[in-house]
N, C-alpha and C positions, 0 to 999 in steps of 0.2 A: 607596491608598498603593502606589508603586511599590517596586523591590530591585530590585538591581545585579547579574546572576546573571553570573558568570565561568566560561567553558566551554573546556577546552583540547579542538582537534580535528585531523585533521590539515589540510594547507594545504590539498590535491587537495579534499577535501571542503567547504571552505570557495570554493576558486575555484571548484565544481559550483556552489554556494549562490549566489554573490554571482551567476552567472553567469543561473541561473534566476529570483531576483528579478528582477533588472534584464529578464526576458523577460517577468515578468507584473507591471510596473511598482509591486513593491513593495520595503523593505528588507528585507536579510538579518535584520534584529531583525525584522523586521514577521513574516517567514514565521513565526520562531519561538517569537514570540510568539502568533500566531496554531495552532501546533500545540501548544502547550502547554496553550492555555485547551481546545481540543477534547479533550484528552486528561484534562485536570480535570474537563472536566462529565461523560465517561463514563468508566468503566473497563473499559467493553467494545470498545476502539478498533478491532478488527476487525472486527465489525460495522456500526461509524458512520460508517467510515471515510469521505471525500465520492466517494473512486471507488467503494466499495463500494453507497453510497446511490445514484450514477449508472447502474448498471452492473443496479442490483436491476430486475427485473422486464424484461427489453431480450431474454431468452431464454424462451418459455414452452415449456415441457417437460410431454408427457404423464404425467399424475399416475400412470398404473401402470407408470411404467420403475423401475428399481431403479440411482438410482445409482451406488452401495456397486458392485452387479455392473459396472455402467459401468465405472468406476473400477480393477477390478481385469484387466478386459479387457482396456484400455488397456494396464495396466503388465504385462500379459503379452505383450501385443504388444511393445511397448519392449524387454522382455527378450528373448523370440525372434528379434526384430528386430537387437538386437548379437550373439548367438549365431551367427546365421546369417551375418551378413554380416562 
């Protein structure tokens, strides 16, 4: 059984939409139909996400880096990096 779901968005958002179906030759109902049923079977949507399922395994990283430390190197750099310059 189908429902008639009524969405107010803004226009810009709606031209992005219509704009991108029409690029992967489907409707703007279609996209959203289809991200809504992905997001009913999991409620883990960050991890199932289809970029995230694409994207898994495409980096392999040695199992004894840390990267919490990684990570906070990085945004030490970032910081020092606006600091300084």
């Amino acid at each position: 059984m189908e429902t008639i779901l009524q969405i107010h968005l803004d226009s810009e958002i709606v031209k992005k939409a219509d704009y991108y179906a029409k690029k992967v030759n489907k409707t703007t109902t279609e996209l959203v139909k289809e991200y809504l049923s992905h997001i009913a079977e999991d409620d883990n949507i960050a991890e199932t996400h289809p970029i995230t399922k694409r994207l898994t395994g495409v980096v392999k990283l040695d199992p004894n880096i840390d990267l919490d430390e990684l990570l906070s190197e990085a945004r030490l750099e970032q910081i020092l990096e606006k600091v300084v310059h």
